[in-house]
C-alpha positions in Angstrom: -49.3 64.8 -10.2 -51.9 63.9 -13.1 -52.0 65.5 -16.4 -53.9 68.5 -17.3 -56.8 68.5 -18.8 -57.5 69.7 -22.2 -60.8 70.3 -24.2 -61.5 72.9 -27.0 -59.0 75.7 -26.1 -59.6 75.3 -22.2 -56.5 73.8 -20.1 -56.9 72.4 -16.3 -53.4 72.2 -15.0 -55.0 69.6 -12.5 -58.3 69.1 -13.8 -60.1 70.6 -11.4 -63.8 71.7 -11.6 -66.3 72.7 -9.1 -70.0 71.3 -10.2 -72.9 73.2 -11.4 -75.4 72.8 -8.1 -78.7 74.8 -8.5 -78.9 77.2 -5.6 -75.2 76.8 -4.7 -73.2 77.0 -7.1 -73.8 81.0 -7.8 -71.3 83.9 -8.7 -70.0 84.4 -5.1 -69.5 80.7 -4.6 -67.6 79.9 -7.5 -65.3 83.0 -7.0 -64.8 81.5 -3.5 -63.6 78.4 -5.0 -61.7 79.4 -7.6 -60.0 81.9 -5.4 -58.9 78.1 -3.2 -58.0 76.5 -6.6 -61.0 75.7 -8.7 -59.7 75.6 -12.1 -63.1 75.8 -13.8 -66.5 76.2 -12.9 -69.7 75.9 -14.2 -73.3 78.2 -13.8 -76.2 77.0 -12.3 -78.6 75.3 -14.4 -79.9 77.2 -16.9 -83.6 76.3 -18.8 -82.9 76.3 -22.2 -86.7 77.4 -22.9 -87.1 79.5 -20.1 -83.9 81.6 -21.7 -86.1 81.5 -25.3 -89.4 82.6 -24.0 -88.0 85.2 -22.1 -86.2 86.7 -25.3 -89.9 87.9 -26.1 -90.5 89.5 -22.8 -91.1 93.3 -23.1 -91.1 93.3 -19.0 -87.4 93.8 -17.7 -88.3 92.2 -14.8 -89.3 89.1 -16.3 -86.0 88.1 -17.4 -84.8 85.9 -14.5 -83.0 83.3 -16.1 -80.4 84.9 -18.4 -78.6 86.5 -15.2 -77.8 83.0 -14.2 -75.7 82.9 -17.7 -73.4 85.5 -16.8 -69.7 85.3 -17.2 -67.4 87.5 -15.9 -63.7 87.5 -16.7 -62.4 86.7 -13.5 -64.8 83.2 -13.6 -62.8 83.0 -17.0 -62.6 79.8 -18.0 -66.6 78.8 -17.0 -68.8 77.0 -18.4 -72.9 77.8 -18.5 -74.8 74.4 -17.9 -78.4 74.1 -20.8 -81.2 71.5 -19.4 -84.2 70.8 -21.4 -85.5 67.9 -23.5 -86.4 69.5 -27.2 -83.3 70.0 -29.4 -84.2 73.2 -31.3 -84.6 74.7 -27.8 -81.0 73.4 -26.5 -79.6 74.8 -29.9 -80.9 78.5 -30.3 -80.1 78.8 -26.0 -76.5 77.8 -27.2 -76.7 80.0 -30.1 -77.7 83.0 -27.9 -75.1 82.0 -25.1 -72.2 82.1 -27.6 -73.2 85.4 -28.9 -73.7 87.2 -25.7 -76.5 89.1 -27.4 -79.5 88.3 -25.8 -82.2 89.9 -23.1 -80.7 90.0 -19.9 -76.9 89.7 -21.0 -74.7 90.6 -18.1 -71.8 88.7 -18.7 -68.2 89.9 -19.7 -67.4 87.1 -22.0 -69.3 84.0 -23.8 -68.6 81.0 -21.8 -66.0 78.4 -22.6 -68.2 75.7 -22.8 -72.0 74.6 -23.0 -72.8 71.8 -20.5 -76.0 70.1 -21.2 -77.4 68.7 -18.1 -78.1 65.0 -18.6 -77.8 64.1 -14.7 -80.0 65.8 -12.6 -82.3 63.6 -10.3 -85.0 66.4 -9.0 -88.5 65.1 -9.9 -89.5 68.5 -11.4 -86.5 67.9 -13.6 -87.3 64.4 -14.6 -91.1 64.7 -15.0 -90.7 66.6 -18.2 -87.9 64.4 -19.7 -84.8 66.1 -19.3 -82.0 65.7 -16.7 -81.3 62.3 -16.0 -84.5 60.9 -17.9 -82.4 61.5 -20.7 -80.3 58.5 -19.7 -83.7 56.6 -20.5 -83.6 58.3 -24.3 -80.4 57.8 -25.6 -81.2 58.6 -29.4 -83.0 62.3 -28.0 -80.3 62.8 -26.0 -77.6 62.4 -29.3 -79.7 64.9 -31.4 -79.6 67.6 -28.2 -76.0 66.8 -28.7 -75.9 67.2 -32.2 -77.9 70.2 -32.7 -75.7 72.3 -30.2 -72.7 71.1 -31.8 -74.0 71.9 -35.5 -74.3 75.7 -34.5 -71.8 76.5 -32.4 -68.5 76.8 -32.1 -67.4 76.2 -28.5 -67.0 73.1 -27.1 -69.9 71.2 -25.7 -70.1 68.7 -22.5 -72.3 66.0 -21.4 -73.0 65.3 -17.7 -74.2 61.9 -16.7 -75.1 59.6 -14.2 -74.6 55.8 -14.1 -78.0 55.5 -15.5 -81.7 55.6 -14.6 -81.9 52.6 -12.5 -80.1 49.4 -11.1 -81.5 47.5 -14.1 -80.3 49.9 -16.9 -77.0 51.4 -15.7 -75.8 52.2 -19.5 -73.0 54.9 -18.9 -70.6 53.3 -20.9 -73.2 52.6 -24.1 -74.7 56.5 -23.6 -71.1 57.6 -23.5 -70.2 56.1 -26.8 -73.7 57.2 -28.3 -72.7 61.0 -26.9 -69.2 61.0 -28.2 -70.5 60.2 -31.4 -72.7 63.0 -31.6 -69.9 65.4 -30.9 -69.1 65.8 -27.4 -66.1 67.1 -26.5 -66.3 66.2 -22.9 -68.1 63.6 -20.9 -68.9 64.3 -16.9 -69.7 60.7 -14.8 -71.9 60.4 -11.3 -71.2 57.2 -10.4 -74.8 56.9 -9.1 -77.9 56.0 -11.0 -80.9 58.5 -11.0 -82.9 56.7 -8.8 -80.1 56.5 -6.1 -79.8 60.1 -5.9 -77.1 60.8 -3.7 -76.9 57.3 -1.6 -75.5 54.9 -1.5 -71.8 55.1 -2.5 -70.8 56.7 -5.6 -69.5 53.7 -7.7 -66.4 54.2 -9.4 -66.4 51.0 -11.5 -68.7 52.9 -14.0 -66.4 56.0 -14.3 -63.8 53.4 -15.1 -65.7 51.6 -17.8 -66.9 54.6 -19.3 -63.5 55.9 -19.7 -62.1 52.5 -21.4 -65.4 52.9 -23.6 -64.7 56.5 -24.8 -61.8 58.5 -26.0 -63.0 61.8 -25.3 -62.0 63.2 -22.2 -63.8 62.1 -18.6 -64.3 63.7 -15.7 -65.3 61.8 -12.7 -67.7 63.0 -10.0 -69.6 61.9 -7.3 -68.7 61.3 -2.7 -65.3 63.5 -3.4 -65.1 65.0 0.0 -60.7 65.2 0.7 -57.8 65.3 -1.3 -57.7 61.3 -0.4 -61.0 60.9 -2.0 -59.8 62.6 -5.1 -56.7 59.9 -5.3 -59.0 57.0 -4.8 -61.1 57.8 -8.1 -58.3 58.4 -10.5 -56.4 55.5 -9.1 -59.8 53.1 -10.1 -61.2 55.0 -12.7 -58.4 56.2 -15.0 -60.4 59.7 -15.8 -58.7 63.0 -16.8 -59.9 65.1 -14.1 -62.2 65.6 -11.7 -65.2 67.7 -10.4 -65.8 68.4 -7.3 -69.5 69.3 -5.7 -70.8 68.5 -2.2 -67.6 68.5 -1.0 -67.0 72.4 -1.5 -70.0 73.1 0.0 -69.1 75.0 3.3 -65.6 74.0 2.5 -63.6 75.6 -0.6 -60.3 74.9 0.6 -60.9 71.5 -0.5 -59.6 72.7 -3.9 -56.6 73.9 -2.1 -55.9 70.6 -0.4 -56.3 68.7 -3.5 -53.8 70.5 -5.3 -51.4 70.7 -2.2 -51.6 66.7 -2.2 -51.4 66.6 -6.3 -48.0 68.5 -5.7 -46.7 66.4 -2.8 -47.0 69.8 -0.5 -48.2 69.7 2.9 -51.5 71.3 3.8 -52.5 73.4 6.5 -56.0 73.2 7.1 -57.8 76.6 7.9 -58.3 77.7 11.9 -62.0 78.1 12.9 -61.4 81.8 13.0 -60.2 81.6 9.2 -63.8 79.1 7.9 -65.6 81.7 10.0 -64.2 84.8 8.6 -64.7 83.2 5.1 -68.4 82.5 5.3 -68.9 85.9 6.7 -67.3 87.4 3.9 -69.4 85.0 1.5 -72.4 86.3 3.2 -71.6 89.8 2.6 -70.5 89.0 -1.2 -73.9 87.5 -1.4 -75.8 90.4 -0.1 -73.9 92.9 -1.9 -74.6 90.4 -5.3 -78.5 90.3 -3.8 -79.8 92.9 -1.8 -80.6 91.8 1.8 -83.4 90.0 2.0 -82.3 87.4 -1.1 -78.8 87.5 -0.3 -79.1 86.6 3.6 -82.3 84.0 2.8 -79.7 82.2 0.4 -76.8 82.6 2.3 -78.2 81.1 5.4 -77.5 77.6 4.1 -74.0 78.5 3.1 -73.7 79.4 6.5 -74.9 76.0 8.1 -72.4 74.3 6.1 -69.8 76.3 7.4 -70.3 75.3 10.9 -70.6 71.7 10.2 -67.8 69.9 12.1 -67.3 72.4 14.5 -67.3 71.3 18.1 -70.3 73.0 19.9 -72.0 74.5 16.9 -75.6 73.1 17.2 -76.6 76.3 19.1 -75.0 78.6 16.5 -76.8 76.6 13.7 -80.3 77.7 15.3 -79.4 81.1 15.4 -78.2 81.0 11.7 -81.6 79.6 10.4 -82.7 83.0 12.1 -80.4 85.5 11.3 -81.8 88.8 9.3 -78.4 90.4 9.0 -74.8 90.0 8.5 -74.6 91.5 11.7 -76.2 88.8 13.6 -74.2 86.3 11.7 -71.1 87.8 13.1 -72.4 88.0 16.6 -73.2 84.0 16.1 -69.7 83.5 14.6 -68.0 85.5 17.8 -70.0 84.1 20.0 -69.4 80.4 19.1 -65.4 81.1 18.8 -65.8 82.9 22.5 -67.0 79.7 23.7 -64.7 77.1 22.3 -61.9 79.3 23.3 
């Protein structure tokens, strides 16, 4: 069983986390998980200077961004993820964050941590110099750093990919420059920016940023089974990890994890019990969304789901088209009629 995890005044019994993953990772989603064991989770990304501009809105429905901030005490401890390139930007976001008193505050409680997003690979992210192009601008990405951690008071963490390309993988160097600045907590994808999400995840550079650091490190990246999880604390030596794709039509994962962390058996979930979950995240979602929003975004959820299941490829059509939870059900009866 590894150690838990400590940073600031949050404590992981098993260092657990679910990953911040823009259009997944909302406030139904990461209930779900932590509900299956997800010790702490993390928002959506949040533009820091889409959450500034909008403080001067007079429209209340032209506040769209600060609702992805919101914490609510059951989340409790979660974490609200900052991208963005311009450090005054990244600082007064964190400042309003902290406070809670801002346009379009929903949230229960401040968060427990700012994350500043340092690893996204979406070109719309990169083309303007923040996500992972700040792997490219190591001394910017120390003053974001800085400035956050100059006016606030909660802890602050850093997530980061392997590096931009095959010819600059500079995790371990960034890490050091980061920890410098203040972090509290360092985030690895073992994949560069221009990899994406293939090929392997490469657990040698978790490894070597954790031996370059002393800060704690969460690893991340192809962490599909409690086996996977094993693998990357056996070669990497990091404090914790954070899981992402891997939840994604399956929260029990976190269950399994910690069932194999405390040497228990697991029993993995009937069809009957995935299906009944996704239907009741498709409700949560709609009730969270209205119908139209809700069902449009939970349609994927529902794919994912399915994946695996023996004779589903007819169902996952239907999905794609269904306009209410209704017709999900019928779709989930249906297929469990037929495999019976």
């Amino acid at each position: 069983m590894m150690a838990s995890l400590r940073f600031g005044s949050v404590v992981l019994p098993h260092g657990l986390m679910l990953a911040p993953m823009a259009g997944v990772t909302d406030a139904s989603f990461r209930m779900l998980c932590r509900r299956a064991g997800a010790e702490y989770t993390v928002s959506e990304m949040v533009s820091a200077k889409a959450l500034c501009f909008e403080q001067k809105s007079k429209r209340a429905q032209a506040v769209r961004t600060a609702p992805l901030a919101a914490v609510s005490k059951e989340e409790a401890p979660m974490a609200v993820q900052l991208f963005g390139s311009e450090p005054d930007y990244m600082r007064e976001a964190a400042l309003l964050l902290e406070s809670g008193n801002y346009l379009g505050a929903t949230g229960d409680l401040p968060p427990a941590a700012i994350d500043i997003n340092m690893g996204c690979p979406v070109p719309k992210v990169v083309t303007n110099g923040e996500g992972s192009a700040l792997m490219k601008d190591p001394k910017r990405a120390a003053a974001i750093v800085t400035a956050i951690k100059r006016a606030i008071s909660l802890p602050v963490t850093v997530k980061i990919r392997a590096g931009w390309d095959e010819n600059s993988k500079n995790a371990p160097e960034f890490a050091q420059r980061i920890e410098a600045a203040g972090a509290d907590l360092i985030v690895v994808h073992g994949r560069t920016r221009q990899q994406f999400y293939a090929p392997s995840s490469d657990n040698r550079v978790i490894a070597a940023v954790k031996q370059a650091v002393k800060i704690p490190v969460v690893g991340n990246g192809d962490l599909f089974s409690a086996a996977d999880v094993k693998k990357m604390y056996d070669e990497t030596g990091c404090d914790g990890v954070m899981i992402a794709r891997g939840a994604m039509g399956n929260p029990f994962l976190f269950t399994e994890i910690i069932a194999a962390e405390e040497n228990r058996a697991y029993q993995r979930p009937t069809d009957e019990e995935r299906l009944a979950l996704a239907l009741s995240h498709a409700a949560d979602m709609v009730a969270k969304k209205g119908t139209r929003v809700g069902l449009a975004e939970a349609r994927k959820h529902m794919l994912w789901y399915c994946k695996g299941l023996r004779g589903a490829a007819p169902a996952r059509e239907a999905l794609t088209h269904a306009e209410s939870l209704e017709e999900i059900r019928t779709v989930f009866d249906q297929l469990l009629e037929k495999r019976k």
